[in-house]
N, C-alpha and C positions, 0 to 999 in steps of 0.2 A: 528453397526460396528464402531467402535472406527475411530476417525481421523487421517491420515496419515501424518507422518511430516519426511519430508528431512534434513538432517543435514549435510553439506557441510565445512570442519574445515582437513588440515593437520594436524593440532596438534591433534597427538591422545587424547590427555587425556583431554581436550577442547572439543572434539568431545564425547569422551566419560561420562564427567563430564554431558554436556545437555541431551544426551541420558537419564541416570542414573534419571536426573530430571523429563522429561519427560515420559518415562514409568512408574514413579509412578504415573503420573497422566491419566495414563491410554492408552495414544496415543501409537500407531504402528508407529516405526521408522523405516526409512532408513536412515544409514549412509556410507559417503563416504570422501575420504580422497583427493580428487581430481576432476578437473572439469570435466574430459571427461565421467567418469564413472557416475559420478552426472546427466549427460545430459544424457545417455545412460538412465537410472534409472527412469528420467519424463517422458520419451519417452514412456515407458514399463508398467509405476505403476501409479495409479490414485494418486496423491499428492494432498494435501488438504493446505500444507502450507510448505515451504522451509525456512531455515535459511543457511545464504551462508557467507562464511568469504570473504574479498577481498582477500586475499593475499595467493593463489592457487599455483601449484608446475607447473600446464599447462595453464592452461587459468584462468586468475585472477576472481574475486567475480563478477567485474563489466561487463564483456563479459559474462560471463553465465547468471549473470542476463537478460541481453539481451535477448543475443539467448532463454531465458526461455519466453519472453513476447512477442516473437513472435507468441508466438502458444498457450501459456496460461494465465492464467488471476487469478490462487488462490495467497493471502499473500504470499508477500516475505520481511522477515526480514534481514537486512546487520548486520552484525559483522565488527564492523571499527575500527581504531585504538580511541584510547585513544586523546580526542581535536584534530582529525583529521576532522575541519569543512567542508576541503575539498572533502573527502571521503564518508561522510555522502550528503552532496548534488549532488555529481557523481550518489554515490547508489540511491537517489530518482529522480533523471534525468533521469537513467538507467532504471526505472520501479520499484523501491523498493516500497514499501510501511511503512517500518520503519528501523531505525539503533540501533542499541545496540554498547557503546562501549566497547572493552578489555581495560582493565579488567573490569566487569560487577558480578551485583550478580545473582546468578541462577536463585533464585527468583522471580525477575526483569524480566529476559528472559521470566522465565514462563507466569506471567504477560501479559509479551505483546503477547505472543501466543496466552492465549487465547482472550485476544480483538482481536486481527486480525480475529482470527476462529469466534467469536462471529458476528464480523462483518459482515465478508463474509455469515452467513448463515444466517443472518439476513434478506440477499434479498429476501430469499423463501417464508419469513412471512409475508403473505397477512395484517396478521393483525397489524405488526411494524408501518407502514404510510401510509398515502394515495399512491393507487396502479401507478397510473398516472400522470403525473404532464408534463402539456405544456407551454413553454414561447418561443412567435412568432414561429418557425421552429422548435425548441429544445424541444422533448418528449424524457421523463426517467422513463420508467416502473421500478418500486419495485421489486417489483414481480415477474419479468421476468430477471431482472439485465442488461437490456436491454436499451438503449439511444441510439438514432437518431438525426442528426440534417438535417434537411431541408430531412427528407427521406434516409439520409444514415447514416449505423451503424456507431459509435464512439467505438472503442475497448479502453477502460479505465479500468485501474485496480480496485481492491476493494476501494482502498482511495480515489481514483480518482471520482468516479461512488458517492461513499460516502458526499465528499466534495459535488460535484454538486448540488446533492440532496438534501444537507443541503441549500445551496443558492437559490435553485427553490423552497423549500420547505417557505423560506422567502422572498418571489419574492418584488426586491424593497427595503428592508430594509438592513441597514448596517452593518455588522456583522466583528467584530475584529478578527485578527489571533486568540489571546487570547480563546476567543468564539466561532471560528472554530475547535482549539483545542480542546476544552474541549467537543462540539458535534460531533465529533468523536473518542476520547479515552474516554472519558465520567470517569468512575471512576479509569481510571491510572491517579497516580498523579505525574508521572514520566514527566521530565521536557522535552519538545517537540522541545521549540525556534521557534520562529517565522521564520527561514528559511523554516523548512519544510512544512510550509504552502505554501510560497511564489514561490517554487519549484513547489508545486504541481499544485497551479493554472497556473503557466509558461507552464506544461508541460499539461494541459487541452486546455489553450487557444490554443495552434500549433497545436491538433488534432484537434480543433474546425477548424482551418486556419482564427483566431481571430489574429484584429491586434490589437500589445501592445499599437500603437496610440489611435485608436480610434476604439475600440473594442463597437459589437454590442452588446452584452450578458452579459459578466464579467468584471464591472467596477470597478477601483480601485478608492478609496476615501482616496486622501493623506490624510496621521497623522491618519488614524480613522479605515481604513478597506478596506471589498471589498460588494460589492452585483450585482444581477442578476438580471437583468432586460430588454428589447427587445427593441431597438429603431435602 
């Protein structure tokens, strides 16, 4: 069965342009021109990946994102303005997992679809990486897409879950946004910025209830990076 994708865009023909892309590539769309119906839509339909615009007629890109990460957990890609850095670090505050900006090439969009979907169903493959990986309190099954720390779940998105995994998987060594990027979008060579790295570990460490002083797990290494390790 083909992977489902939400597309969330006022602008009709925006909305319709990605469609048009992505059906050739095979995926089953939902498209909706508005937030409330969009939320109505996940509620109802198995979605495998959402593409959400900020700038909505009812409830803006970044409140649906929201309210979407309360209850799920598949890729969600933002549509942001055009050098809006601001908007782009809201969306991955919110729970986004990546930004696109207007104007964008379709392509481009395609692109990161499918790494986001690649990614996400990457956890089911026993044989991608080691299934298990523990540092002190912190266990993150593969496998199961599943992470605990000290015994209680961590609801983390795909990037989130992703990142982690990448740093427990290097437990100790120090690893540059640069080379976070590139082990998680892997052959996009679409330029990332080291915000959204920066973002994403922000928003791992507050579900962890790590402090940015003196964090037991996720150390930053001024000038050079970050790594994982238990002390």
């Amino acid at each position: 069965m083909p992977d489902t994708i939400l597309i969330v865009d006022d602008e009709k023909e925006i909305a319709d342009l990605i469609d048009l892309y992505l059906q050739n590539e095979g995926y089953r769309i939902f498209k909706h021109y508005d937030g409330s119906s969009a939320l109505q839509c996940v509620q109802s339909e198995s979605i495998d990946l959402a593409i959400l615009d900020v700038m909505l007629p009812d409830i803006d890109g970044f409140t649906l994102c929201a309210k979407i990460r309360e209850s799920y957990l598949f890729p969600i890609i933002m549509l942001t303005a055009k050098d809006a850095e601001l908007d782009k670090i809201t969306g991955l505050s919110m729970g986004a997992d990546d930004y696109v900006a207007k104007p964008f090439k379709p392509l481009e969009l395609v692109a990161r679809v499918k790494a986001q979907l690649r990614r996400a169903q990457k956890y089911t493959d026993p044989s991608s990486s080691e299934d298990v990986i523990t540092v002190g309190g912190l266990l993150i099954n593969s496998k199961t897409h599943e992470c605990s720390l000290n015994g209680t779940a961590l609801k983390l998105t795909p990037t989130e879950f992703s990142l982690l995994r990448i740093l427990a998987s290097n437990k100790g060594a120090v690893m540059s946004s640069d080379e976070l990027s590139q082990e998680i979008w892997q052959e996009e060579y679409f330029d990332k910025g080291n915000n959204a790295i920066t973002v994403h570990i922000r928003h791992i460490r507050e579900k962890m209830g790590e402090s940015f002083e003196n964090p037991r797990y996720i150390k930053t290494v001024w000038g050079v990076g970050y790594k994982l390790e238990y002390s």
